[in-house]
C-alpha positions as CSV (number, residue, x, y, z in Angstrom):
1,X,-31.3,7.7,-8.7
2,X,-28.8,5.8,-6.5
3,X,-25.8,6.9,-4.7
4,X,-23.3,3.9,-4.4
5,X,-20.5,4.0,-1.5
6,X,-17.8,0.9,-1.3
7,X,-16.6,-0.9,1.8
8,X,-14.3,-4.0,2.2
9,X,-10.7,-2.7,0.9
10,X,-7.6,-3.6,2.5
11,X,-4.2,-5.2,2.5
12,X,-4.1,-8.8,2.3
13,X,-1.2,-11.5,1.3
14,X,-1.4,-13.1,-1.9
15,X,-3.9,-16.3,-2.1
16,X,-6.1,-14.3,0.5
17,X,-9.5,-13.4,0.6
18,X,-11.4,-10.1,1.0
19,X,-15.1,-9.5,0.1
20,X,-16.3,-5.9,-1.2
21,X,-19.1,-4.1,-0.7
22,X,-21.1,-1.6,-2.5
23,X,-23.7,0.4,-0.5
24,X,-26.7,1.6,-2.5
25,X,-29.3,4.7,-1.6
26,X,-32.0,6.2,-3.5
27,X,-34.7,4.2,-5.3
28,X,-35.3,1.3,-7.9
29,X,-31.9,-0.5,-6.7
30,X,-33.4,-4.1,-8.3
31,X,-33.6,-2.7,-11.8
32,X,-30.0,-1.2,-12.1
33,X,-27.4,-3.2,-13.8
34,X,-24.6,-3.0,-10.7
35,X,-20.8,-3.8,-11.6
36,X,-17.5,-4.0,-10.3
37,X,-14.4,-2.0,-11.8
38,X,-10.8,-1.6,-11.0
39,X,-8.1,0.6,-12.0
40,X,-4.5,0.2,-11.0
41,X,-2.1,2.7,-11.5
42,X,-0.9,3.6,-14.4
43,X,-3.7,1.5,-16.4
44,X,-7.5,2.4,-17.5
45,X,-9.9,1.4,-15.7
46,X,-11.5,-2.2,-16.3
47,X,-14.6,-4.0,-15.9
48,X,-14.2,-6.9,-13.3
49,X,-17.9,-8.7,-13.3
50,X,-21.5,-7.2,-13.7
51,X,-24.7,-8.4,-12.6
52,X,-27.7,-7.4,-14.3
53,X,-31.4,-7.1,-12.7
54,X,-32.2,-10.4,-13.6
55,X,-29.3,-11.9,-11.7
56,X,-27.2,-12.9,-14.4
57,X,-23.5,-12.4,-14.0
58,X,-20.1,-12.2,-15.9
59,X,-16.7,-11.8,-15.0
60,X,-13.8,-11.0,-16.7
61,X,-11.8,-13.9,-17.8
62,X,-8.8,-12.3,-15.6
63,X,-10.6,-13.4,-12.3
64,X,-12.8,-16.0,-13.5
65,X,-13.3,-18.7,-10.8
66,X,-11.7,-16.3,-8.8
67,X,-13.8,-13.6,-8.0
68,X,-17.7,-13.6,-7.5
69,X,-20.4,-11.0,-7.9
70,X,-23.7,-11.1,-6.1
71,X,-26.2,-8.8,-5.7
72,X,-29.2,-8.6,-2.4
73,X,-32.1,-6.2,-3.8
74,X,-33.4,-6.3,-0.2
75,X,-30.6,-4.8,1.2
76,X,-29.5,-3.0,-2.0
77,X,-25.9,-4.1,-1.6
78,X,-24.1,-5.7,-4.4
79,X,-20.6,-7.7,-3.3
80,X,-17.3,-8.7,-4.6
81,X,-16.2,-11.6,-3.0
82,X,-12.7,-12.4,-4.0
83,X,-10.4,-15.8,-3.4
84,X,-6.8,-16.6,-4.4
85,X,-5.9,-12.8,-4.6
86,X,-2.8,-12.0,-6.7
87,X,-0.6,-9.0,-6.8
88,X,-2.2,-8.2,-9.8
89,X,-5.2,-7.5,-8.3
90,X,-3.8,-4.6,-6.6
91,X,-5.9,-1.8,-7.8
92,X,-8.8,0.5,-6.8
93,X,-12.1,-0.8,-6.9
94,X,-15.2,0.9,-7.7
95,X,-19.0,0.1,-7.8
96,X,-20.7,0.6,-11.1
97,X,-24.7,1.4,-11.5
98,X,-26.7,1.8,-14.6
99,X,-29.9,2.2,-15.6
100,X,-30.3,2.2,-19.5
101,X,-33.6,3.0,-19.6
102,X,-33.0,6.5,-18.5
103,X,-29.3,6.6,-19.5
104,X,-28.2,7.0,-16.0
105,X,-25.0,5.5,-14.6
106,X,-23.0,6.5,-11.2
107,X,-19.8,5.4,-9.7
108,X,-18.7,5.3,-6.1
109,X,-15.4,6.5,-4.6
110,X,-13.3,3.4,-5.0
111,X,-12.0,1.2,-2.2
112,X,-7.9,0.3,-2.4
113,X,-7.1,-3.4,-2.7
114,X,-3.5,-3.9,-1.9
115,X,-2.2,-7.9,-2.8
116,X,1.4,-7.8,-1.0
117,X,3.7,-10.2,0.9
């Protein structure tokens, strides 16, 4: 099983940057199915992008050419890199894993992303 712990959050004006990351220990990293979720407050959570162990990617259409999701099996590390930030984006961010095949998923802690003049 993995063990996922995110890195990357901050404060930053809008139309600023800020890449994620999401730490991964424990075995089998390239197979999982890694994501990105946020929840602001007062609101459910939400999926932001996924990338599956094939590489193939989606991202919701809220942050579409926005935001990018990436993945590095050799460091098992997946990212969020994230342009043009809005205030809307304000929200904590988690890192999804999953494994279907053994109907295993884990979150990590969240990381806080704060858009704000």
């Amino acid at each position: 099983q993995v063990q996922l712990v995110e890195s990357g959050g901050g404060l930053v004006q809008p139309g600023g940057s800020l890449r994620l990351s999401c730490a991964a220990s424990g075995s089998f990293f390239k197979i999982y199915t890694m994501a990105w979720y946020r929840q602001a407050p007062g609101k459910q959570r939400e999926l932001v992008a996924v990338v599956t162990a094939g590489g193939s990617t989606n991202h919701a259409d809220s942050v579409k050419g926005r935001f990018t999701i990436s993945r590095d099996n050799a460091k098992s590390a997946v990212y969020l890199q994230m342009n043009s930030l809005k205030p809307e984006d304000t929200a904590v961010y988690f890192c999804h894993a999953r494994r279907d095949s053994i109907g295993f998923e884990t979150w990590g802690q969240g990381t806080q992303v704060t858009v704000s003049s």
